[in-house]
VMD Tcl script that draws the C-alpha trace (Angstrom):
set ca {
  {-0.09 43.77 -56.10}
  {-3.01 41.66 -57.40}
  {-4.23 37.96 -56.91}
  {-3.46 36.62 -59.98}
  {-6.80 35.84 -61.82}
  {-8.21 39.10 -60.76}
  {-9.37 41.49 -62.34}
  {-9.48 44.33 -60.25}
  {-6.69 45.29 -57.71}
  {-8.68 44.27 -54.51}
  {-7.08 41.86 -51.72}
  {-9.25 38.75 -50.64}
  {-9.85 39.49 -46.97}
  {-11.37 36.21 -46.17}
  {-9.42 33.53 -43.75}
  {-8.72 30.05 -45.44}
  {-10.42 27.97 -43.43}
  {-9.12 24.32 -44.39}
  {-5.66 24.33 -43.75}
  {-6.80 25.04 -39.99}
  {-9.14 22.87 -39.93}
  {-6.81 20.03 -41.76}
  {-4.17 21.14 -38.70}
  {-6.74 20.86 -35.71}
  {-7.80 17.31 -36.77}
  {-4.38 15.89 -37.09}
  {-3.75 17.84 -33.64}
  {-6.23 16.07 -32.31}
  {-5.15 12.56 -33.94}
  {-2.12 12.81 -32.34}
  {-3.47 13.39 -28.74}
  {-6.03 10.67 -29.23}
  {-3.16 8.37 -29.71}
  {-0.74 9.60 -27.19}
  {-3.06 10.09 -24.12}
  {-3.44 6.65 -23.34}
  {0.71 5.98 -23.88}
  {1.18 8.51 -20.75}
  {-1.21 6.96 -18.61}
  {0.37 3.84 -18.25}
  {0.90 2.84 -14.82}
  {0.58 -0.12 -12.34}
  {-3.05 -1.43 -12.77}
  {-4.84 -2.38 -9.60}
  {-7.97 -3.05 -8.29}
  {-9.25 -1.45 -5.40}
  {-11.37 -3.34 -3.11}
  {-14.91 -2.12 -2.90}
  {-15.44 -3.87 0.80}
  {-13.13 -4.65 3.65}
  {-12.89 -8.74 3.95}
  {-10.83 -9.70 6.86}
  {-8.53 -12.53 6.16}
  {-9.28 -15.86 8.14}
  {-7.62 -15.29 11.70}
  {-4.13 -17.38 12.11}
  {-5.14 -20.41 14.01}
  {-1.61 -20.47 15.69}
  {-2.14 -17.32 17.30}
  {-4.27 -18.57 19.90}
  {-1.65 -21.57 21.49}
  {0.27 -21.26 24.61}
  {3.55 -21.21 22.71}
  {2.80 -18.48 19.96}
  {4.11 -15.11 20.79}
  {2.51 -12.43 21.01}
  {3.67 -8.37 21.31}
  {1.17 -6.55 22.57}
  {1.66 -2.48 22.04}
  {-0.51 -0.61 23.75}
  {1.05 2.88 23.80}
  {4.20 4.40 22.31}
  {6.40 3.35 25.41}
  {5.07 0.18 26.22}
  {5.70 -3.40 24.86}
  {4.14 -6.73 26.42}
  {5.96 -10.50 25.73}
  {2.72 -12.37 25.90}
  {0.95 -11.86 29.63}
  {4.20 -10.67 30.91}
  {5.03 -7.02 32.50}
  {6.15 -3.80 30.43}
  {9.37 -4.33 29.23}
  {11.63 -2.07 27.47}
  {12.75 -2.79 23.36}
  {15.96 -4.13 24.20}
  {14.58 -6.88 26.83}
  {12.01 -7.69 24.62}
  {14.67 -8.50 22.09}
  {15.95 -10.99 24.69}
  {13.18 -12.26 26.04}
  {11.40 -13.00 22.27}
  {15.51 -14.86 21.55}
  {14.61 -17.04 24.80}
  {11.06 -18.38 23.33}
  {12.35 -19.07 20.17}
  {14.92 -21.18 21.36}
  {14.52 -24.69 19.80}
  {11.59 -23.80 17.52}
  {11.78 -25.04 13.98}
  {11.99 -22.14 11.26}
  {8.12 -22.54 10.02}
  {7.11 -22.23 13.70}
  {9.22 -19.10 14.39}
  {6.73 -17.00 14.10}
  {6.32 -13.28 16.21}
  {2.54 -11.88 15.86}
  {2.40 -7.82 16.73}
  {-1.15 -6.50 18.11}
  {-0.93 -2.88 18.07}
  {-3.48 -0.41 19.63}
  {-5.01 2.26 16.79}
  {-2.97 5.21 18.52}
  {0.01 3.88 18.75}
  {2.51 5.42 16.29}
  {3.71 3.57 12.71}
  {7.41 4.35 13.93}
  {6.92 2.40 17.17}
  {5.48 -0.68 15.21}
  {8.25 -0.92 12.91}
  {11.28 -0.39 15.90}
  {9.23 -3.26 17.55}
  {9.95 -5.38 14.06}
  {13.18 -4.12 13.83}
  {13.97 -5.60 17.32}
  {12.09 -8.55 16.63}
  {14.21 -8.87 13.03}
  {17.38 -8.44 14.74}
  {16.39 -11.72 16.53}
  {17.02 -13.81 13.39}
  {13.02 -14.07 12.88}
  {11.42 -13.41 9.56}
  {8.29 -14.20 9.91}
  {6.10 -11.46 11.65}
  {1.97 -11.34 12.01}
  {0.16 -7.83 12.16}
  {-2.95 -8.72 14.34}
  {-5.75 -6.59 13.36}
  {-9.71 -7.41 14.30}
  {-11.84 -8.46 11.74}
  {-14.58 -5.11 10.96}
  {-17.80 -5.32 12.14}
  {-21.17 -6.29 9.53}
  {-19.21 -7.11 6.87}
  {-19.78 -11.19 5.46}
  {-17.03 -13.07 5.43}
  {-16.54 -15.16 2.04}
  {-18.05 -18.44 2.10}
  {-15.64 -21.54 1.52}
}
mol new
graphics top color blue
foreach p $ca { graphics top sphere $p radius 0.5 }
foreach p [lrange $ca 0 end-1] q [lrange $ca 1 end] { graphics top cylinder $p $q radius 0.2 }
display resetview
């Protein structure tokens, strides 16, 4: 069993280097091109600083509403006592009374430890009212400029 062209009955014991070599680059074509095809995704822009919106000017009138949370059990109607979820539902039905729908508006302060769950049963209650529009009051961070207009 010779090579044909030889002369002598030796094998060639050296590896053929360019067919692996042809393989690896197109290998490597082919993840060059198909890399950035599975990285598609949503693109957004993180922000790099923390700009608090400008505060809701209507939050501050004597006929806004506000719910004040300041534990997991407790729920305020504006400067009124502790009242449970479901008079809160009530009471937040007897202010709106007679507002017009851009004016019925609910804004929700929330201390930091009070749990996500018992902000969103608060807008559930406050949803089950027939009101839309809700405000998350949060205070504007400390040292950082606000834009200039």
């Amino acid at each position: 069993m010779g090579m044909a062209g030889s002369t002598d009955e030796e094998y060639n014991s050296e590896i053929n280097v360019t067919p692996m070599v042809d393989i690896m680059l197109v290998l490597l074509i082919i993840f060059m091109i198909v890399t950035p095809l599975i990285q598609q995704g949503v693109v957004k822009q993180l922000p790099s600083e923390m700009i608090s919106p400008d505060p809701d000017e209507n939050i501050v009138k004597e006929d806004a509403v506000v719910i004040s949370i300041p534990d997991n059990e407790t729920f305020y109607v504006g400067k009124e006592k502790a009242l449970s979820k479901e008079v809160m539902g009530d009471k937040i039905k007897k202010l709106m009374e007679g507002k017009t729908p851009d004016k019925r508006i609910v804004y929700i302060k929330s201390d930091i430890n009070v749990g996500y769950g018992t902000v969103v049963e608060a807008i559930n209650v406050i949803r089950k009212q027939d009101i839309d529009k809700i405000g998350l009051v949060a205070d504007k961070k400390k040292g950082v400029p606000q834009p200039q207009k």
